[in-house]
C-alpha positions as CSV (number, residue, x, y, z in Angstrom):
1,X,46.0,-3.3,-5.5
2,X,42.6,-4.8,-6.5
3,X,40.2,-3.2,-8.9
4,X,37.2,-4.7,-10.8
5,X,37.6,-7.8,-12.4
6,X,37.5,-8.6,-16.0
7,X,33.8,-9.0,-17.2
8,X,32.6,-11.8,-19.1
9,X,31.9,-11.6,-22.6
10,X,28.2,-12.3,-21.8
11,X,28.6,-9.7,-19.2
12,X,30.3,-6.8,-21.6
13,X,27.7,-7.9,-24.5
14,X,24.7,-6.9,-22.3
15,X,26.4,-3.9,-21.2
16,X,26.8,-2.8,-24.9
17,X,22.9,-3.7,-25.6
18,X,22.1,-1.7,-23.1
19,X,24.1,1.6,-23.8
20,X,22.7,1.3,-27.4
21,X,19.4,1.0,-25.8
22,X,19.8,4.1,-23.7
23,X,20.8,6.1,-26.8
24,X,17.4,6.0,-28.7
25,X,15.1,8.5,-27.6
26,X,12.0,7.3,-25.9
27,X,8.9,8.9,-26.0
28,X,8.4,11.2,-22.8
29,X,6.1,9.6,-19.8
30,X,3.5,11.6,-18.3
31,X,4.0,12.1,-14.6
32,X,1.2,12.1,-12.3
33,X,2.3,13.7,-9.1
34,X,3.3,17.5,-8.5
35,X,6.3,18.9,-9.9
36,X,8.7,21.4,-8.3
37,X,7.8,24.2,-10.4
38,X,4.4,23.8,-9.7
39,X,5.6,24.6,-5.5
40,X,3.9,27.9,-4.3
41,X,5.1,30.0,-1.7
42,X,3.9,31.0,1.4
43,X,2.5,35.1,1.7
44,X,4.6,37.3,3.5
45,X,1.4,39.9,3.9
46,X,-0.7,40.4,7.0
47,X,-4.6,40.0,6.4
48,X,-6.9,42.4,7.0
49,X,-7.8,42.1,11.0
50,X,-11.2,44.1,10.7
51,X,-12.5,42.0,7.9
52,X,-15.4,39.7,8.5
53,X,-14.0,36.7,7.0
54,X,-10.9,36.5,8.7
55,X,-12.7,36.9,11.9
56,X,-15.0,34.4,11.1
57,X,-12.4,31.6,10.0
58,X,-10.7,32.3,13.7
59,X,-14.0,31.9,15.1
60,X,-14.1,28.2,13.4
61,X,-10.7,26.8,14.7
62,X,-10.6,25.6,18.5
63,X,-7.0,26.5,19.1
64,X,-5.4,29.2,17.6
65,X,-1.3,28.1,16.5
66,X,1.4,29.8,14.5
67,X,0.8,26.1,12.8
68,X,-2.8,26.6,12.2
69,X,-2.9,30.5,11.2
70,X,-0.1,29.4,8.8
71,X,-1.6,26.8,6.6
72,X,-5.1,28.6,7.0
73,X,-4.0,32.0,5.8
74,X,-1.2,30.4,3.4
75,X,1.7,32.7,5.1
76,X,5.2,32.0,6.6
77,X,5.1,31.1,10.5
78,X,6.6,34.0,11.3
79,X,4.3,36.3,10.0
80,X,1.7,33.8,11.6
81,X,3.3,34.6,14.7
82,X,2.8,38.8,13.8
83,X,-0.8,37.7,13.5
84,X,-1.3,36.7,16.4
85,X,0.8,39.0,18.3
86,X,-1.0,41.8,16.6
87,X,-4.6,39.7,17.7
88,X,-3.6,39.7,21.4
89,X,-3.0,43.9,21.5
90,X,-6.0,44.0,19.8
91,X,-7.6,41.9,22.8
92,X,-9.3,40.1,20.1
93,X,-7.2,36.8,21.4
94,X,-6.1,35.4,24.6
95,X,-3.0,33.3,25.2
96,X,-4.0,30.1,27.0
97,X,-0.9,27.7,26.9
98,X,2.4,27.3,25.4
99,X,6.0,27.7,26.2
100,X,8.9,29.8,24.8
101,X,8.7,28.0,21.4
102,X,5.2,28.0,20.8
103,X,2.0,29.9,22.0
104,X,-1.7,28.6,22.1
105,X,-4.2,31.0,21.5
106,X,-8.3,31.1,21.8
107,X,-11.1,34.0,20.8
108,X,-11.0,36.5,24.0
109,X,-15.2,36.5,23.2
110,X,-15.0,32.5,23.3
């Protein structure tokens, strides 16, 4: 029934222009922001528990997240969730809060 309407000859010249516009090669643009190769991914490995540094970074944040341990550590949120799991049968954390989808930790010495 319908369709698009005949364009005018204006109309179909600057369509021309610009397709023999398009077809020269233009010199390429730098981009500033990140691309998607340069995308890391998150570690799937636990830390060492019993090394002083990872001890001492807990010791620095006030609540202790699946969140938090996450971007700290750069691993997934379920092996953030390991960690802490594996913190509180240490007894080296206490769970203070939460619900079913998320628990809040703290240092058991704090």
């Amino acid at each position: 029934m319908g369709g698009a309407k005949k364009k005018s000859l204006a109309q179909m010249e600057k369509q021309q222009v610009q397709q023999d516009s398009d077809k020269k090669p233009e010199p390429a643009k730098k981009s500033k922001g990140k691309t998607v190769s340069e995308k890391r991914t998150a570690g799937i490995t636990l830390p060492n528990f019993d090394d002083p540094k990872f001890t001492g970074e807990l010791s620095k944040m006030a609540a202790l997240t699946p969140y938090a341990i996450a971007t700290q550590f750069n691993v997934r949120l379920s092996v953030a969730r390991d960690i802490l799991e594996e913190l509180e049968r240490r007894r080296l954390v206490k769970s203070v809060g939460g619900n079913a989808r998320i628990k809040v930790y703290k240092l058991a010495a704090a």
